[in-house]
C-alpha positions in Angstrom: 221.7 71.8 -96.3 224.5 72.7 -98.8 222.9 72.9 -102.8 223.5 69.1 -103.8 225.3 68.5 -106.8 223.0 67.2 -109.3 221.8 70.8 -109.0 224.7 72.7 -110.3 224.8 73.3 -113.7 227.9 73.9 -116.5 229.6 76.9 -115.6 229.1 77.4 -112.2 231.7 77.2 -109.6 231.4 75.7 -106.3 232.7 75.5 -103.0 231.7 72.4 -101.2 232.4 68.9 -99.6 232.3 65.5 -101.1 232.4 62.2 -100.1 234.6 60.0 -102.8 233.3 57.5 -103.5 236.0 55.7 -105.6 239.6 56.4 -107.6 241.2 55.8 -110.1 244.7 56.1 -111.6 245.7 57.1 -114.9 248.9 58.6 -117.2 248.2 61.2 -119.3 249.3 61.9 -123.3 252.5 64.0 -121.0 253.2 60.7 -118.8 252.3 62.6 -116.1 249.8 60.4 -113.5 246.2 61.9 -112.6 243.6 60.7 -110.6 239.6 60.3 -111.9 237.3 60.7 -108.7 234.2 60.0 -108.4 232.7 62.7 -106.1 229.4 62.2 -104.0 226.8 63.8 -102.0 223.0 63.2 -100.6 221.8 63.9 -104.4 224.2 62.0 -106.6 227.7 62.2 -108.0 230.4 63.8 -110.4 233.7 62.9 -112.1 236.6 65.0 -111.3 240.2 65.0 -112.5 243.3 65.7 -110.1 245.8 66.1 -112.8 249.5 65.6 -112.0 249.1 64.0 -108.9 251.9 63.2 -106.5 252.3 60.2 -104.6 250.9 62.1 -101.7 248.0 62.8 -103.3 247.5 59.2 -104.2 247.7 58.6 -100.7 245.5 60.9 -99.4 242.6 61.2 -101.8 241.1 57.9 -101.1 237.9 56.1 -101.3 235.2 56.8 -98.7 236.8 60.0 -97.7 235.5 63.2 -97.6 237.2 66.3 -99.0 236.7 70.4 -99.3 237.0 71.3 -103.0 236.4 74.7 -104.9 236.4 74.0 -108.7 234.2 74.7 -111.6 231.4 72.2 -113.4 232.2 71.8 -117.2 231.3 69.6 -119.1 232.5 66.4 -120.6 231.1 63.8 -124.0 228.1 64.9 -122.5 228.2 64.5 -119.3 229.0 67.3 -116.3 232.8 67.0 -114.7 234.3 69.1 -111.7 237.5 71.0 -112.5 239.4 70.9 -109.3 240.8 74.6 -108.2 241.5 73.0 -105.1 241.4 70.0 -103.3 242.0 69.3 -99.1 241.1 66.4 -96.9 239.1 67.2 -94.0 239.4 67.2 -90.4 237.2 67.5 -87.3 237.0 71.2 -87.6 235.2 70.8 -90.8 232.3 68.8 -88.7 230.8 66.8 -91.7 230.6 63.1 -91.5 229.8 60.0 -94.0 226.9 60.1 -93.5 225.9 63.6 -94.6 226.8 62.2 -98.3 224.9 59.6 -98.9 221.8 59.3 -100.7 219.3 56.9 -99.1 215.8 55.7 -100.1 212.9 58.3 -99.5 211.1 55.9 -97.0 212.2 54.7 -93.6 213.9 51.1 -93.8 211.2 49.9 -90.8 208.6 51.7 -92.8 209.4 49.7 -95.9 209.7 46.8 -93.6 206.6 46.9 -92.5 204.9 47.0 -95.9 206.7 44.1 -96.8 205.9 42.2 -93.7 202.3 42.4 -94.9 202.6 41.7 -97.9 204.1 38.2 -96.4 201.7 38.4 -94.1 199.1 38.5 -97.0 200.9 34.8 -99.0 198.1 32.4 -97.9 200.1 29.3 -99.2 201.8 27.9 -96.0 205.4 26.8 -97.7 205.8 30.1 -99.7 205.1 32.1 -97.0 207.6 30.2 -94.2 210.5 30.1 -96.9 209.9 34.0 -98.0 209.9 35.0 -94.1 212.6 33.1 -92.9 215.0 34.7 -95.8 214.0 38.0 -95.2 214.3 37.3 -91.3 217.5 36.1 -91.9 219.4 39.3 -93.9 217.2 41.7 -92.4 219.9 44.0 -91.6 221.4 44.0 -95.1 218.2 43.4 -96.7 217.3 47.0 -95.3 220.8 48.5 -95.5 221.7 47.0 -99.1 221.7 49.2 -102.3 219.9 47.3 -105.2 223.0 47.9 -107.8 226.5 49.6 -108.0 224.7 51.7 -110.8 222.0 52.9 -113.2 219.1 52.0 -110.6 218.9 52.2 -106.8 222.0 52.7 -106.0 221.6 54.3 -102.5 221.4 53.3 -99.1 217.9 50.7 -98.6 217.4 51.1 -102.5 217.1 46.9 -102.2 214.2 47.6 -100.2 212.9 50.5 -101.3 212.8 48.7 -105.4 210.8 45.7 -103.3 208.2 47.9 -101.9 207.9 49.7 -105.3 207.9 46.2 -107.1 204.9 44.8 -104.6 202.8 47.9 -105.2 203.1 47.5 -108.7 202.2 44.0 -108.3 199.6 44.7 -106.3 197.7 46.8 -108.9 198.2 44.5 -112.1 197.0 41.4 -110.1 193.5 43.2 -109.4 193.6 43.5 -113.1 194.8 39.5 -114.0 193.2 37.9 -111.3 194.7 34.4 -113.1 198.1 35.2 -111.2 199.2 33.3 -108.2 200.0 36.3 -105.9 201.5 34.2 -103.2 204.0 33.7 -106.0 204.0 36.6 -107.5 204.9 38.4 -104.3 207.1 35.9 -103.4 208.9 36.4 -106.8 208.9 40.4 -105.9 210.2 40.3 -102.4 213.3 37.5 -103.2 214.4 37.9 -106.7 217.2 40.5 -105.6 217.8 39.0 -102.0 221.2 37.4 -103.0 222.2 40.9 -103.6 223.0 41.4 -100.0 225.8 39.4 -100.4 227.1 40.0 -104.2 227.2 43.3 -103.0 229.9 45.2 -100.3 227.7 47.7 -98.9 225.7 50.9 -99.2 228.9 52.9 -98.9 231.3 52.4 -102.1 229.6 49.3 -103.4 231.3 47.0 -105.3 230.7 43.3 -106.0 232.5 40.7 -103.4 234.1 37.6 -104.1 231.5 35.4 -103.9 228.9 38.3 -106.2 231.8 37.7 -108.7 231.8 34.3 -108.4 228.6 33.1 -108.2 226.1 36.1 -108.7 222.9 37.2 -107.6 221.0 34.7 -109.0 222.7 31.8 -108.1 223.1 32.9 -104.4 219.6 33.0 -103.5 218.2 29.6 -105.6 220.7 28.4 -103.7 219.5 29.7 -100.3 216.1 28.8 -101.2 216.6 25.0 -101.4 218.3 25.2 -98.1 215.8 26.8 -96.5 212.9 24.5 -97.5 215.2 21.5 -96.4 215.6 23.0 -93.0 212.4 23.6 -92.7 211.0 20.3 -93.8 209.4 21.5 -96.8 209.4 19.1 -100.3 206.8 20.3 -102.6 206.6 22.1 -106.0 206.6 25.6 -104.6 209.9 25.3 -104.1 210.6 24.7 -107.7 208.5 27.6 -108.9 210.3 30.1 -106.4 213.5 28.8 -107.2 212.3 29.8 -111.1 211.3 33.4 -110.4 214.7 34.3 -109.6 216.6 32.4 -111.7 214.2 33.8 -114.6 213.6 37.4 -113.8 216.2 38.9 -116.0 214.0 37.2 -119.0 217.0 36.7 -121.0 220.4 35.2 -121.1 221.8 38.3 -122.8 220.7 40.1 -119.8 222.2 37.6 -117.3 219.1 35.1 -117.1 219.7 31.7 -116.6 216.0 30.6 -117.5 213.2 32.5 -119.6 210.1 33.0 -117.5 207.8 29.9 -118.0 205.0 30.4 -115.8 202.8 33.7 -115.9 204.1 35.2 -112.2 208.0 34.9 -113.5 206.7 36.9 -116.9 205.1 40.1 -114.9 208.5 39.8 -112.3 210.2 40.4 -115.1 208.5 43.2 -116.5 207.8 44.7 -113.0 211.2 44.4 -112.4 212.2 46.0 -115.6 210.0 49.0 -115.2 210.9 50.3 -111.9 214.4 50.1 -113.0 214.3 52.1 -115.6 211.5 54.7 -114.0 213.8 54.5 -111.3 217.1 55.8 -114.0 214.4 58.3 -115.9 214.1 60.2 -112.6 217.4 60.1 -111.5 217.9 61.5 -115.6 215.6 64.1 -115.1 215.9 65.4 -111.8 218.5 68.6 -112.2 216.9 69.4 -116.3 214.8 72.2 -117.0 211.9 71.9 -118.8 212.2 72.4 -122.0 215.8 70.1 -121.9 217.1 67.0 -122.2 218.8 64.8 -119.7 223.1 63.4 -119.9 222.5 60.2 -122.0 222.2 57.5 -119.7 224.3 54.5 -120.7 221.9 51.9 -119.3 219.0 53.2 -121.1 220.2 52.5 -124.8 222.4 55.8 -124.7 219.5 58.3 -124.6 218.9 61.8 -124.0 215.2 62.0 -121.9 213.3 65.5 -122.8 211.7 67.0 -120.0 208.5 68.8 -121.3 208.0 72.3 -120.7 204.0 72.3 -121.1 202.0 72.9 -117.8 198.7 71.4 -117.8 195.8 74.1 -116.5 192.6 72.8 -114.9 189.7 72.5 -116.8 186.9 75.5 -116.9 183.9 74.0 -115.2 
């Protein structure tokens, strides 16, 4: 496999394919037009410039096809960018194909599906457990398929999933600690807070948000799909209230796109469960291609910060 991008540093060249992933337009200070792409491959992504494009290029150099590029990294307000030498679209002689660019989720999608099948499995209370299988039943497909964001945090093929299965572990371990949580709703919370992403969201492939994720959101989308649910399967009872919370709650904040703060104990560890595989989740990605002894690109998400990546290595202890 070809040395994925994340792992070049400034001042190397390379010679490699990409996947892009989006474009866009723009004049520069010389009214000449240029193209900023967004290049990917099975480890992450880079910014590139084609400057003085032609309409051809335009044409050509589209999202969700894969190009041959030689260019240098350099770097750019802190962050790595490709300078284009060259730039081609491929053919069939090249032999490469979509899929050989995309990053997915370290676990098999029927793997993760299984753990969160017993973790359904494991909701005693009747109504919680009908309402959270039938939803994951019914966007199965996607549900596996779906990244959890366009950015900053699982944004890669089954990342919905793979955050879920992270998220249920997590809570998992601090309700052996607080044993005065409600894990039928606590896992509950976990495995449906995100579900409506599968439709505010296009795809794994070049994600962006759809009409209706524009629209209505996340949040709204899966409340939503909650009360139907229970009423077609004949359930009136408060669970549905409390589920229908956890979601609309589990951002904590209105600042952060919350429509509720979290009012029962369950919807206050979502959050924070939530919260912290997210940003562990950006951390790593930060980290991944620095040296120890370095510090990370500043990731936007993360308050602008540079993360340092010790250089210490721990030695066992003399017995």
């Amino acid at each position: 496999m070809r040395k994925g991008i994340i792992y070049y540093h400034v001042g190397e060249s390379l010679e490699s394919y990409f996947l892009i992933k989006s474009v866009t337009k723009g004049v520069a200070s010389n009214g000449k037009p240029f193209l900023t792409i967004i290049l990917s491959d099975h480890t992450g992504e880079i910014e590139a410039k084609l400057w003085s494009c032609s309409p051809e290029d335009e044409a050509t150099f589209v999202s969700k096809s894969i190009v041959h590029i030689i260019g240098d990294v350099s770097e750019y307000r802190g962050k790595n960018q490709l300078k284009i030498k060259s730039i081609r679209p491929t053919t069939a002689l090249d032999h490469v194909k979509v899929a050989d660019f995309v990053r997915s989720a370290p676990l098999d999608p029927e793997e993760m599906l299984s753990q969160i099948n017993q973790f359904i499995f494991d909701i005693s209370n009747a109504n919680i457990q009908r309402i959270t299988r039938h939803l994951v039943k019914k966007h199965e497909k996607m549900f596996l398929e779906s990244p959890a964001a366009t950015k900053n945090h699982h944004e890669f093929v089954s990342g919905l999933a793979y955050h879920v299965v992270s998220m249920l572990e997590l809570a998992k371990s601090i309700a052996a600690l607080y044993p005065s949580l409600d894990t039928d709703l606590l896992y509950a919370g976990v495995i449906l807070h995100d579900l409506g992403k599968v439709r505010e969201l296009s795809g794994p492939i070049d994600t962006s948000y759809t009409i209706e994720g524009k629209l209505l959101g996340h949040i709204s989308i899966i409340v939503t799909e909650i009360v139907e649910t229970a009423n077609e399967l004949g359930i009136e009872s408060e669970e549905v209230l409390l589920l229908q919370h956890l979601v609309l709650s589990h951002h904590s904040k209105g600042e952060w796109g919350s429509p509720k703060a979290p009012l029962i104990r369950e919807a206050e560890i979502l959050h924070m469960i939530d919260n912290i595989d997210a940003k562990m989740n950006m951390m790593d990605r930060a980290l991944e291609r620095v040296q120890p002894g370095e510090f990370s690109e500043r990731v936007r998400a993360l308050d602008n910060r540079s993360f340092y990546k010790p250089s210490f290595h721990e030695k066992p202890l003399d017995v």
